[in-house]
NUKOLKE-296874 format. One line per 4 residues: number of its first residue (from 1); their letters; for each residue z, x, y of N, C-alpha, C, CB. Coordinates in Angstrom, 1 decimal, decimal comma. Each point is the difference from the previous one (the first is absolute). Glycine has a CB too. Layout:
N
NUM) A) Z X Y Z X Y Z X Y Z X Y  ...
//
This chain:
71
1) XXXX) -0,4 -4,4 -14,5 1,2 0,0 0,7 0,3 -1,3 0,8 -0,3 2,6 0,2  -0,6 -2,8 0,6 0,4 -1,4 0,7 -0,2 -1,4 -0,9 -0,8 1,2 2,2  0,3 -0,7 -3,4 0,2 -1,4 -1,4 1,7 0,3 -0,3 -3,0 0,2 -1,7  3,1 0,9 1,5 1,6 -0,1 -0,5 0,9 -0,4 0,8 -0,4 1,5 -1,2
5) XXXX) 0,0 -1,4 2,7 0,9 -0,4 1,2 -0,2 -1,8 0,1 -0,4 2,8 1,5  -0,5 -3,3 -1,6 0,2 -1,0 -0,4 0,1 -1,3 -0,7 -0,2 1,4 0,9  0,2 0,0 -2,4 0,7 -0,8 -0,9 1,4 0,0 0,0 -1,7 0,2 -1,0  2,6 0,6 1,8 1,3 0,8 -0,2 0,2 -1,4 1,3 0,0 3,5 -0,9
9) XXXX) -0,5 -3,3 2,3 0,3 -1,7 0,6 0,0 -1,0 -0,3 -0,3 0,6 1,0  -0,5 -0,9 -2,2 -0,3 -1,6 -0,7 0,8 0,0 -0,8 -2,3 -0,4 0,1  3,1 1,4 -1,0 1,4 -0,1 -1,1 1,3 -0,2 1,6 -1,0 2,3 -3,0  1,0 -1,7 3,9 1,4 -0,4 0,5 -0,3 -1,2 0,8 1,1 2,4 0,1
13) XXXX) -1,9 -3,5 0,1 -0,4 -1,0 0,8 0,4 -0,5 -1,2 -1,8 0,3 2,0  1,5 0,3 -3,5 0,2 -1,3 -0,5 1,5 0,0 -0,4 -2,5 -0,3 -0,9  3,1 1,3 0,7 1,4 0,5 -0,4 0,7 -0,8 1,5 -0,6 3,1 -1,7  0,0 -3,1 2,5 1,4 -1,1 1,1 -0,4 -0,9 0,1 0,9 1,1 1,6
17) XXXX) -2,4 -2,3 -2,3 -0,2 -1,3 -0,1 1,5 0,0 -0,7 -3,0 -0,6 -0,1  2,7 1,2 -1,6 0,6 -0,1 -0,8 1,8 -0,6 0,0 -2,2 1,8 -0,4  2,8 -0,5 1,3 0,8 0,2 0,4 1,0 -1,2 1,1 -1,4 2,2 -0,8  0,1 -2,8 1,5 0,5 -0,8 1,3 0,1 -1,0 -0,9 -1,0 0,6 2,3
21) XXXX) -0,2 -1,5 -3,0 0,1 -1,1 -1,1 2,0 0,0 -0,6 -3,3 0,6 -1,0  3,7 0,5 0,5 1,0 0,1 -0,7 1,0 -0,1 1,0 -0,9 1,1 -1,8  1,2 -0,4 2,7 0,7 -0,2 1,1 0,3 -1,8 0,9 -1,2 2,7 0,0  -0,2 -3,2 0,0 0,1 -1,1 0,6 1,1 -1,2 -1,2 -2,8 0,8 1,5
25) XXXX) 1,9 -0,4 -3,0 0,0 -0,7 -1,1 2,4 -0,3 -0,1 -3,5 1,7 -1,4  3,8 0,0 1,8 1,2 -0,4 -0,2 0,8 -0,6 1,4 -0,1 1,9 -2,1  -0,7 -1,8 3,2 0,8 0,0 1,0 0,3 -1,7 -0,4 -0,9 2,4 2,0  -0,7 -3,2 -2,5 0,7 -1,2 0,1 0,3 -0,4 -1,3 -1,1 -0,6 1,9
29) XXXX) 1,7 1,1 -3,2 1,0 -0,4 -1,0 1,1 0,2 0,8 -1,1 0,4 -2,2  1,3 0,9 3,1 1,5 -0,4 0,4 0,3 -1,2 1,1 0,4 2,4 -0,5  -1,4 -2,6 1,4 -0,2 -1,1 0,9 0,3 -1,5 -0,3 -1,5 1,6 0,7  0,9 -1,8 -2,1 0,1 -1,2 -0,7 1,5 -0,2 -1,1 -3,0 0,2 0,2
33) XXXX) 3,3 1,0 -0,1 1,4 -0,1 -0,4 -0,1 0,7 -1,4 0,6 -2,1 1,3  -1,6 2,1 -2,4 -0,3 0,2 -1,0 1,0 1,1 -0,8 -2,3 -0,8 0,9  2,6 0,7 -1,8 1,1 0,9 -0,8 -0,4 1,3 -0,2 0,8 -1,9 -1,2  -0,4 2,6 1,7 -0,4 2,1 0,1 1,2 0,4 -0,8 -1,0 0,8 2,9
37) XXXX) 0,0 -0,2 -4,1 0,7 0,8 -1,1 -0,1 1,5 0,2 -0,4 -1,8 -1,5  1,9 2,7 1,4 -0,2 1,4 0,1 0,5 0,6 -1,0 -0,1 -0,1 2,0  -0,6 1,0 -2,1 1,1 1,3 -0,8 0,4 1,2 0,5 -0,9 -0,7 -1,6  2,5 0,3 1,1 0,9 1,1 0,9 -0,2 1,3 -0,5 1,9 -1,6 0,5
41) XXXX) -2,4 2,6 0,2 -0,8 1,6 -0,3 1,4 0,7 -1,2 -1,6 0,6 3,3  2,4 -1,0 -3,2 1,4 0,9 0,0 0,3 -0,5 -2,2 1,5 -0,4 4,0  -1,3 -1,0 -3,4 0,4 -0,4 -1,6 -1,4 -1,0 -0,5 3,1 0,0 0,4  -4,2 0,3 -0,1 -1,1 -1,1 -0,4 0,1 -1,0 0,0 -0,4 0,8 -0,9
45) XXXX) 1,4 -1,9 0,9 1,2 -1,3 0,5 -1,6 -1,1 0,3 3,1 1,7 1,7  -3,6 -2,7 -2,1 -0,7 -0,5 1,4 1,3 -0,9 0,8 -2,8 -0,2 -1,1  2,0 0,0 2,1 1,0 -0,8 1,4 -0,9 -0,3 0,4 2,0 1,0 0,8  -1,5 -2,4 0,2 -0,5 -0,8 0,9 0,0 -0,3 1,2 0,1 -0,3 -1,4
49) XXXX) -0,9 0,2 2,7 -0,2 0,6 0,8 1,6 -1,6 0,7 -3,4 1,9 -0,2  4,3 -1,2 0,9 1,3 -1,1 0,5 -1,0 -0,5 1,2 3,0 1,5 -0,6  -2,4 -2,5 0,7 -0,6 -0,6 1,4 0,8 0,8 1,0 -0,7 -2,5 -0,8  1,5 2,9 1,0 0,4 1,1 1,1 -1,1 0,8 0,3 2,2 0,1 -0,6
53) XXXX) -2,7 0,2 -0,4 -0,9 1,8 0,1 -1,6 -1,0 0,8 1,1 2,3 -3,4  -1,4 -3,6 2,9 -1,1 0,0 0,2 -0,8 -0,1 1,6 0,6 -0,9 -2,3  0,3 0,9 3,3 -0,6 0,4 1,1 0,1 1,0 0,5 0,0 -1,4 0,1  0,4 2,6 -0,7 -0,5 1,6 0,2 -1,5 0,6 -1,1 3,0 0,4 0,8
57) XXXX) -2,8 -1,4 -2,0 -1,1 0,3 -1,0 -1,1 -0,7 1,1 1,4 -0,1 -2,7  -1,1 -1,1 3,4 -1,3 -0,5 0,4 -0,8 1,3 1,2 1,1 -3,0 -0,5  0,3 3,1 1,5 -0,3 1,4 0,6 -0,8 0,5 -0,4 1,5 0,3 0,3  -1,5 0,3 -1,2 -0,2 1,3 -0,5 -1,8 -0,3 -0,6 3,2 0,6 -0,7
61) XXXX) -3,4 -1,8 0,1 -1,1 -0,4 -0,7 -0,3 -0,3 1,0 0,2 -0,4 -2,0  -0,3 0,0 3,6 -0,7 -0,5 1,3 -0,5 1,6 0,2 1,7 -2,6 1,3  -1,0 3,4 -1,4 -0,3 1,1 0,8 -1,3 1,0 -1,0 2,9 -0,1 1,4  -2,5 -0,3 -2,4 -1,2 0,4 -1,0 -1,3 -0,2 0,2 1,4 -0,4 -1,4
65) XXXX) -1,3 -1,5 1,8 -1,2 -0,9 -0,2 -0,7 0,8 1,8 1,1 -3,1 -2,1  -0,3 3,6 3,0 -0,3 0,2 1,1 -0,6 1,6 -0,1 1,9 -2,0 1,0  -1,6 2,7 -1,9 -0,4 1,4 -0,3 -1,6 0,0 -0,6 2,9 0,6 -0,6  -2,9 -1,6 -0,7 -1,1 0,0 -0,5 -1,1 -0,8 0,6 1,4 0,3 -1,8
69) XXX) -0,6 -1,5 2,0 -1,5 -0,8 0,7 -0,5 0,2 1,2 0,7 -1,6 -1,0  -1,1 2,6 1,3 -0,6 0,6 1,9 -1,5 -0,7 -0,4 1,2 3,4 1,0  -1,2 -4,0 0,1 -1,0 -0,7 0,1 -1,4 0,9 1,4 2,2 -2,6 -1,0
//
């Protein structure tokens, strides 16, 4: 029982390394300006992220990198 308890904590330690890496990874493509491709849920369409949108995307990817990475 306490093997499975800490194998079940060593998969989510690694599931938010994982997670923060990716978080940080996009906060700075949008930081550096880098071109963000999406696809629109509705008509599959891809789009591109407007530079209007990109400082609520950065928002949004700061607050991520602030969720995952607890130090």
């Amino acid at each position: 029982e306490a093997e499975a308890k800490s194998e079940k904590t060593s998969a989510e330690v690694r599931e938010a390394e994982r997670n923060c890496n990716t978080a940080r990874n996009q906060l700075k493509l949008l930081q550096d300006g880098e071109r963000i491709a999406r696809i629109d849920p509705v008509t599959g369409e891809r789009g591109y992220l407007d530079d209007n949108d990109r400082p609520g995307e950065i928002a949004r990817a700061q607050k991520a990198v602030d969720g995952w990475c607890k130090k």
